[in-house]
SESELO-480902 format. One record per residue (C-alpha): x, y, z; residue in one letter. Coordinates in steps of 0.5 Angstrom, whole numbers, plus 2048, in hexadecimal, padded with zeros to 3 digits. Each point is the difference from the previous one (the first is absolute). Layout:
<nodes>
{{X Y Z} a}
...
</nodes>
This chain:
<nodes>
{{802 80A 7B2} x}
{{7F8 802 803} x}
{{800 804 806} x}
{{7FC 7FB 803} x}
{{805 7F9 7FE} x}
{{806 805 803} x}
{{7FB 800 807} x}
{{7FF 7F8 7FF} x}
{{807 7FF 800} x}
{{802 803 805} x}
{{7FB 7FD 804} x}
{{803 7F9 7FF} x}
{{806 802 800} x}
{{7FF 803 807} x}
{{7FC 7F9 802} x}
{{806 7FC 7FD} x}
{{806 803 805} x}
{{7FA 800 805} x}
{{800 7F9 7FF} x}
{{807 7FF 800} x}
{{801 804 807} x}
{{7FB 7FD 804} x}
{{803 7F9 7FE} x}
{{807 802 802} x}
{{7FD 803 806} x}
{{7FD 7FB 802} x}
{{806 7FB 800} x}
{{805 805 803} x}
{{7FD 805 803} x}
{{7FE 808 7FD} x}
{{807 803 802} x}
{{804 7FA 7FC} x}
{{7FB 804 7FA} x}
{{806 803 7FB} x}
{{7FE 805 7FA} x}
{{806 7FD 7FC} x}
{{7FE 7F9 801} x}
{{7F8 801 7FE} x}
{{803 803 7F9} x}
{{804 7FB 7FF} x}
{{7FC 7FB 801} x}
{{7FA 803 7FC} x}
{{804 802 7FA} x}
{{800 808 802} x}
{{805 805 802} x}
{{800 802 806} x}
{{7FE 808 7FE} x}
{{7F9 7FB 7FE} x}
{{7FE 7FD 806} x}
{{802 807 803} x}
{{7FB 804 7FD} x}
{{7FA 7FC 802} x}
{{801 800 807} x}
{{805 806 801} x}
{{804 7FD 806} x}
{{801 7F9 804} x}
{{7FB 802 805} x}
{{7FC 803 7FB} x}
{{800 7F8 7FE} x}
{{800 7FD 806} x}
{{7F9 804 802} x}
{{7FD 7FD 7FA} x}
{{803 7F9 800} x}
{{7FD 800 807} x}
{{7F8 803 7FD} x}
{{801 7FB 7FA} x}
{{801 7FA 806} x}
{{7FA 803 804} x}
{{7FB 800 7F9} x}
{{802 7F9 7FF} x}
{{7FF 7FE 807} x}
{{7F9 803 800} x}
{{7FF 7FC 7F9} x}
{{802 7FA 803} x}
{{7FE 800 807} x}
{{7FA 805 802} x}
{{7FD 800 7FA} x}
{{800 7F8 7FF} x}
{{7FC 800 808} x}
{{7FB 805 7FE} x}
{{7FB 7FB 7FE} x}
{{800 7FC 808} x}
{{7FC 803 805} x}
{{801 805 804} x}
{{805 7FF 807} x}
{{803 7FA 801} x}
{{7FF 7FC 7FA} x}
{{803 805 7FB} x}
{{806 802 805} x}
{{802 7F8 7FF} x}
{{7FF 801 7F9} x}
{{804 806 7FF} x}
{{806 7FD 804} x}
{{7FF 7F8 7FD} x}
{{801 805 7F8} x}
{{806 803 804} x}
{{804 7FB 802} x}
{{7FF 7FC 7FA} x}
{{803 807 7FC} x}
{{805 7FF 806} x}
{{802 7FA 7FD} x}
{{800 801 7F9} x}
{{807 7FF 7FF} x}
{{802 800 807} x}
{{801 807 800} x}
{{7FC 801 806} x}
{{7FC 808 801} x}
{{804 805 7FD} x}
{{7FD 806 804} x}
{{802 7FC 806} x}
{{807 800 7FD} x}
{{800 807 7FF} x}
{{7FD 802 806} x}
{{806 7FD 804} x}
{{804 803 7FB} x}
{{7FE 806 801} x}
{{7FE 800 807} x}
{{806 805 803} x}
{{7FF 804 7F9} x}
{{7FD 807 801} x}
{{7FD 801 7F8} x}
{{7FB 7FF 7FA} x}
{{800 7FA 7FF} x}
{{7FF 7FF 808} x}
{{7FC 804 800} x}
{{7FC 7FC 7FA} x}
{{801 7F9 803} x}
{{7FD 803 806} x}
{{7FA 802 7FD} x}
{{800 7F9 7FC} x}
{{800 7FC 807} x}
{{7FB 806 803} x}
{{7FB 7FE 7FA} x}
{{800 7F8 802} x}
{{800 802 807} x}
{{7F9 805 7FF} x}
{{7FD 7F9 7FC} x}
{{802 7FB 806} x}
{{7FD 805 804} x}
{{7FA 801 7FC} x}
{{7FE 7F8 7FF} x}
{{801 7FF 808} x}
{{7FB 806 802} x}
{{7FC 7FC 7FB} x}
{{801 7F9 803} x}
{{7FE 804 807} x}
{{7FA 803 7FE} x}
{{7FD 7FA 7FC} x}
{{802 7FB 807} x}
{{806 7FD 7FC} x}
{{804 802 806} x}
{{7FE 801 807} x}
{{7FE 807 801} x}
{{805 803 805} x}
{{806 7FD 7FC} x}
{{807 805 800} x}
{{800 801 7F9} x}
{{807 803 800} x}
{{803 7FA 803} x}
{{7FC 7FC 7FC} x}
{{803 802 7FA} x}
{{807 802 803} x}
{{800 7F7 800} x}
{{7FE 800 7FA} x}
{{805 804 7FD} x}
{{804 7FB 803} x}
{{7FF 7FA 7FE} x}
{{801 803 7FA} x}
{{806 802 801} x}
{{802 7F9 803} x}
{{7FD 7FE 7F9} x}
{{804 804 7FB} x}
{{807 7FE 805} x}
{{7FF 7F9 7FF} x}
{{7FF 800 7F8} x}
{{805 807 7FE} x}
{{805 7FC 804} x}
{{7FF 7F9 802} x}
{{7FC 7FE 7FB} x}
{{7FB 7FC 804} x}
{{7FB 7FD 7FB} x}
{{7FB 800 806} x}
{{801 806 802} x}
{{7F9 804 7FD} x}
{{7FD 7FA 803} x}
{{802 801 806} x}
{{7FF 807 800} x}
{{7F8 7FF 7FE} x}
{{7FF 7FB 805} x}
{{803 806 806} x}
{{7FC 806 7FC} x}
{{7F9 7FA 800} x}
{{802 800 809} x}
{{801 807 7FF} x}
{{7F8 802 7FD} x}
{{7FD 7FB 804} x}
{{802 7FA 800} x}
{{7FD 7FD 7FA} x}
{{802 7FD 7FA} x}
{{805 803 7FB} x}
{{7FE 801 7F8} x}
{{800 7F8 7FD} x}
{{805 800 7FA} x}
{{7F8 7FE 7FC} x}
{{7FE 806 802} x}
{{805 804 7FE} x}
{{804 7FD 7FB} x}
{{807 800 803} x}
{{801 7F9 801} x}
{{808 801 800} x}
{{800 806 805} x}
{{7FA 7FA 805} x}
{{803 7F9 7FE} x}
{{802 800 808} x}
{{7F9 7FC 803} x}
{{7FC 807 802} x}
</nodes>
């Protein structure tokens, strides 16, 4: 075998434990992740997927990574083509909650941070790190709507996305555990009062017509 084939494989063996993990995180949680059972299901010994993460924290700290590059795939990196401020914030969040939705598993890294919140350690600290970096973009875009006029000059920002972070949260409760279908058209509509009172993100205009069937 080439070093180069050896080298690939690895990665893709180390992408399909990932895949796996992150999987079974997001139904039972990141601490209900177990070495032994991941082996068995992916068909390796225990010492196999041990020795491409070392430890369960070690895991859990790249599971949490792997979530977070998916959500920058699936979220921020899908809005980057909407106007700067509010525009893109409720575009961001209309591909949040549709991800949310995708098999009714609510926001992983919302799960995790109440999973961990109380749990001083790597992974907290990487899910922290992950929430700062969202929280660093929704600042950024309210400065943006506040400069471009978007907002009222004088807003309180930070008590501004304080409230969005709720609706959010609103939001992930009533798909993870009341799997409420309108739940994502009810949290556009409080995000749109929120930014300024305008319209939330027509299902045409950003086609998730299953995630905006609710009459916004």
């Amino acid at each position: 075998m080439s070093p180069r084939k050896s080298v690939l494989e690895t990665a893709a063996t180390r992408t399909r434990i990932l895949d796996l993990a992150l999987e079974t995180a997001t139904s039972t949680g990141l601490e209900a992740l177990t070495i032994g059972t991941l082996a068995a299901e992916l068909g390796m010994s225990k010492a196999g997927v041990i020795g491409h993460f070392g430890t369960k924290e070690t895991l859990q700290v790249a599971v949490v990574e792997t979530a977070v590059e998916r959500f920058r795939q699936r979220v921020t990196t899908r809005a980057a083509d909407a106007a700067p401020g509010t525009e893109r914030l409720l575009r961001a969040h209309t591909e949040w909650f549709a991800f949310m939705t995708e098999k009714h598993a609510g926001c992983f890294l919302t799960a995790a941070a109440s999973e961990f919140d109380a749990r001083p350690g790597p992974v907290r600290d990487a899910i922290l790190g992950a929430l700062a970096a969202w929280s660093g973009y929704v600042r950024a875009e309210l400065e943006t709507a506040t400069a471009s006029g978007a907002l009222p000059r004088g807003t309180d920002l930070d008590q501004l996305a304080f409230d969005l972070t709720g609706a959010v949260l609103a939001t992930d409760q009533a798909i993870r555990v009341h799997g409420d279908p309108r739940a994502p058209a009810r949290g556009l509509r409080a995000l749109a009062r929120l930014l300024g009172g305008g319209p939330a993100p027509r299902s045409q205009d950003l086609g998730h017509p299953d995630v905006l069937d609710a009459g916004l």
